[in-house]
C-alpha positions in Angstrom: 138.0 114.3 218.2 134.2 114.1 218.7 132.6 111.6 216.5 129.0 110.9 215.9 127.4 109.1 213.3 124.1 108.8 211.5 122.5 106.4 209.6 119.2 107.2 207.4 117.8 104.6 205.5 116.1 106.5 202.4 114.0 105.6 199.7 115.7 105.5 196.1 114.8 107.0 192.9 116.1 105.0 189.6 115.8 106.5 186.4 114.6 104.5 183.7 116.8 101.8 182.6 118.6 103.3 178.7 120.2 100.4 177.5 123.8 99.2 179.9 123.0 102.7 182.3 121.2 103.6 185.2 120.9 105.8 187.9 119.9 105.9 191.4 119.3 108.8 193.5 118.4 110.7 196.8 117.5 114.1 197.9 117.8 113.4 201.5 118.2 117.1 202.7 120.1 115.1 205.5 122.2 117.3 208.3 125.9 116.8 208.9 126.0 118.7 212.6 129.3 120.4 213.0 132.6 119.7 215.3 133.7 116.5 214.0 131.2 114.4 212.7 130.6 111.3 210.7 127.4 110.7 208.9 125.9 108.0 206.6 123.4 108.2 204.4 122.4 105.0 202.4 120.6 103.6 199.7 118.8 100.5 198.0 119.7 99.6 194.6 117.2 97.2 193.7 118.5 97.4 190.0 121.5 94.2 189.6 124.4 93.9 187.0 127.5 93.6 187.1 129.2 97.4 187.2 131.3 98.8 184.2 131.7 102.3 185.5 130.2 104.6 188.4 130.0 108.3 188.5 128.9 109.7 191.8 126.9 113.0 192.1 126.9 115.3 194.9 125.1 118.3 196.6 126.5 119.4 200.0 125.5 122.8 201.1 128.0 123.9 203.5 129.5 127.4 204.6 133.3 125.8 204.6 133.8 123.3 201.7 137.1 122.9 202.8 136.1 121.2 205.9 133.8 118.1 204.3 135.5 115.0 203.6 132.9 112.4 201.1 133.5 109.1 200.6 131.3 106.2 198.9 130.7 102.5 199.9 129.6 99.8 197.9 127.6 96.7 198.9 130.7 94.6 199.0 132.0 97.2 201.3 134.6 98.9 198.7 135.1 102.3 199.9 137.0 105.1 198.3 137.2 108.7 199.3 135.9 111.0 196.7 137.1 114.7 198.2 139.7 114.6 200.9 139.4 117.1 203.9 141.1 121.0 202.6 139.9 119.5 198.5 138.9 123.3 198.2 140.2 126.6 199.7 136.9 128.5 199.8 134.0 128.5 202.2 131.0 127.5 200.3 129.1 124.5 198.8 130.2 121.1 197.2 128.7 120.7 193.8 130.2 118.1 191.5 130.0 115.0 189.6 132.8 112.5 189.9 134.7 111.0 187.7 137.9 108.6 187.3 137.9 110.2 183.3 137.6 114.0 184.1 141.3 115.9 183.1 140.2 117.9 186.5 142.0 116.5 189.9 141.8 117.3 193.2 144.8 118.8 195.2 144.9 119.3 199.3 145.7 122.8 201.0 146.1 125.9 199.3 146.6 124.6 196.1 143.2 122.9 196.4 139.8 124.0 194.0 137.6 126.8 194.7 134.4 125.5 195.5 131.7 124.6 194.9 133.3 122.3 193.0 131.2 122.4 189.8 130.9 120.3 187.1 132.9 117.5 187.1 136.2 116.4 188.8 138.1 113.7 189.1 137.3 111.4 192.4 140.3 111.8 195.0 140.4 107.6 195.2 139.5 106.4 191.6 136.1 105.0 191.4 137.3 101.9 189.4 137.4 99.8 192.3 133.9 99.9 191.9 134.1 98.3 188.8 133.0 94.0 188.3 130.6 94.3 191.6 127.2 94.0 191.3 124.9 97.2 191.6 122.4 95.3 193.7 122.3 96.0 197.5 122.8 99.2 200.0 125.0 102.0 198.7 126.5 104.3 201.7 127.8 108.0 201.2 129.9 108.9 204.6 130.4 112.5 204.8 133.2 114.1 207.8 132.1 117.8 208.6 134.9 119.0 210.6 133.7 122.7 210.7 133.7 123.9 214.1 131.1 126.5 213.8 128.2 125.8 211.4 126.1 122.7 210.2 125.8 121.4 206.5 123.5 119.6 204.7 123.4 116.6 202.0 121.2 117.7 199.7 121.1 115.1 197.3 123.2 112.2 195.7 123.1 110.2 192.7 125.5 106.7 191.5 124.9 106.8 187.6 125.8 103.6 187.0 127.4 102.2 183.6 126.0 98.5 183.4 129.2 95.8 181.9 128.2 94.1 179.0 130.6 91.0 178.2 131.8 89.5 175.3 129.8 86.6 173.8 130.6 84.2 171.2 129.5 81.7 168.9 129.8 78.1 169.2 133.7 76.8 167.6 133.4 75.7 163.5 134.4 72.2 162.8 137.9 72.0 161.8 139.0 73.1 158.3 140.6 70.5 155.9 144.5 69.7 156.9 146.8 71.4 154.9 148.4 68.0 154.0 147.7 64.9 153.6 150.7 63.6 155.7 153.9 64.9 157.7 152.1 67.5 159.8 149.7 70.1 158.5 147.3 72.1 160.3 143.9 72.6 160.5 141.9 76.1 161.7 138.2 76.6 163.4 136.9 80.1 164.5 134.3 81.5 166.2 132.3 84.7 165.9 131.9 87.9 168.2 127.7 87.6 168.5 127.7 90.7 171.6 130.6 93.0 171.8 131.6 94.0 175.4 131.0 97.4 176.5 131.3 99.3 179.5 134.5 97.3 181.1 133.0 93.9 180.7 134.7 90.6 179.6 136.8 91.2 176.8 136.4 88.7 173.7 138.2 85.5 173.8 139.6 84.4 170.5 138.0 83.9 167.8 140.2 81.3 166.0 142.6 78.3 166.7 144.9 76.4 164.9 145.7 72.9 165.7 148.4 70.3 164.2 147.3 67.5 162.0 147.9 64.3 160.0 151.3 64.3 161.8 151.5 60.4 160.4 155.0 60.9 157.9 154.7 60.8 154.7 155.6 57.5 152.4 158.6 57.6 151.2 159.0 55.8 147.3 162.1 54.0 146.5 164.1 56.1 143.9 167.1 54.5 141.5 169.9 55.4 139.5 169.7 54.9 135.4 171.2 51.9 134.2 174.9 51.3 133.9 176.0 49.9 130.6 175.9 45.8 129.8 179.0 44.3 130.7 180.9 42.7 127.7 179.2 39.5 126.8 180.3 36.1 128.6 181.5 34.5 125.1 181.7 35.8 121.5 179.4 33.5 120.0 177.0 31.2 120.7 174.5 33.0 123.0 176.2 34.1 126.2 175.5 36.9 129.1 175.9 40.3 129.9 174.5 42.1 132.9 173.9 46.1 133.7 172.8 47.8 137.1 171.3 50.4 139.0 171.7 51.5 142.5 169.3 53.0 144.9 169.7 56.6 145.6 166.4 56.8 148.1 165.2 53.7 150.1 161.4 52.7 150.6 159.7 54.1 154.1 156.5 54.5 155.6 154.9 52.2 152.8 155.7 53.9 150.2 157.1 52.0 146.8 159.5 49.5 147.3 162.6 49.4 145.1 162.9 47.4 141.6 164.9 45.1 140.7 169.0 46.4 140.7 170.2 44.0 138.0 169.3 42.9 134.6 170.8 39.9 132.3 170.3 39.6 128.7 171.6 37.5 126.2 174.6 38.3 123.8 176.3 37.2 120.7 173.4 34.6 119.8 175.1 33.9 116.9 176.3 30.2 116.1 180.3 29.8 116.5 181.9 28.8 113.2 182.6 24.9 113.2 185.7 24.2 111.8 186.5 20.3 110.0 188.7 18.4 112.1 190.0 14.7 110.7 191.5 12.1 111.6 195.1 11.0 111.7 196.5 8.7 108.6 195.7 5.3 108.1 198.7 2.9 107.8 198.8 2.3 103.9 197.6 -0.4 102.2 199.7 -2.9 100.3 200.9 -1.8 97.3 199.0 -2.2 94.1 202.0 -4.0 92.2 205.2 -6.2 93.3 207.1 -4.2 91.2 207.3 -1.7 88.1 205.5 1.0 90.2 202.3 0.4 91.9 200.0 3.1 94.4 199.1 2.3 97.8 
């Protein structure tokens, strides 16, 4: 196969700059000589940011459209092939806008579109690979005429270029109040969405966090039973003691309240015991009062 290959350096036209879009064009009216042949046809793009999305408009005159072959190279050198050699099955031109979001592909052979192919198709390679370089530097359309018979012509090109907006957001919040006190709570801080992307940039990050805190545990307070009864008094009389008691049914932690006292003792049957008289034993009598005739003693 005979190749040869041209290279035209050409001056660019860019549409004024609407918001995240541009465009950038030529009308070259460059030849693409018969019998095998490879040309390029650049461009500058002096406009830079960074790409969302690139549609690519052609204009190839050309008496057998099923015989070019167009493909489009980025500064980074990404290349994809827009229409594949036998994309149509008619002789005539190549008309079209590509792109990746058009419902209408391109088949090879005889199932391929009549040309020109009008309006707008989708790209044979997608275009998205396009997509996160930077707009800036030479753009290259290489265009294979493998007619054996007639010339064509590029009559003009265009990259309308969607410009990728990212996401930007606020500065974080401070931290919200803990839930609790103690024992693990949590605490939240957002951010807000101040440019939404567009155009395939960044997408937001998010926009709110949540975080542990106070994780300290909680004090715990000593907790005890009621009281038992009193226990029968220690004597029946006289003041003696009786106790009652409580147990603990949750113990002191983490500083909390420590536990009262378990046992109580109180006084009981304060009353005085009776005293009963107690005496001696019997003297030894005394003499009798008379010797005889009945005395007492």
């Amino acid at each position: 196969m005979k190749l040869r290959s041209f290279l035209c350096s050409m001056v660019m036209m860019i549409s004024a700059v609407r918001g995240t879009t541009f465009s950038a064009s030529q009308s070259p009216n460059t030849l693409l000589p018969k019998k095998d042949s490879t040309t390029t046809v650049s461009m500058g793009v002096a406009t830079n940011c960074v790409i969302g999305d690139l549609n690519v408009y052609v204009n190839i005159e050309s008496d057998k459209g099923e015989d070019i072959e167009v493909s489009i190279r980025s500064p980074a050198g990404t290349q994809r092939m827009m229409i594949p050699k036998d994309g149509c099955d008619k002789e005539s031109d190549v008309i079209t806008t590509f792109d990746d979001q058009s419902g209408k592909t391109i088949t090879t052979g005889k199932s391929g579109y009549d040309c020109p192919l009008g309006g707008t198709i989708k790209p044979w390679q997608p275009l998205s690979a396009f997509n996160g370089q930077s707009t800036a530097g030479t753009w290259r359309i290489i265009v294979f005429n493998d007619d054996k018979k007639d010339d064509a012509r590029l009559k003009a090109w265009r990259l309308d270029f969607t410009c990728a907006t990212n996401c930007v957001v606020s500065g974080w919040s401070g931290w919200s109040t803990c839930t609790v006190t103690c024992g693990t709570g949590s605490q939240t801080r957002t951010r807000s969405i101040t440019t939404p992307p567009s155009g395939g940039g960044t997408p937001c990050p998010v926009t709110s966090e949540t975080q542990s805190c106070n994780t300290n545990p909680c004090p715990v307070n000593c907790a005890v039973s009621a009281w038992s009864a009193y226990s029968a008094c220690s004597v029946t009389c006289g003041t003696g003691t009786q106790t009652r008691t409580r147990t603990v049914t949750t113990a002191a932690a983490n500083g909390g309240t420590p536990c009262p006292a378990l046992s109580q003792t109180q006084n009981c049957n304060t009353n005085p015991c009776p005293v009963n008289c107690a005496v001696s034993g019997w003297s030894a009598y005394s003499a009798c009062s008379v010797t005889c005739g009945t005395g007492t003693q």
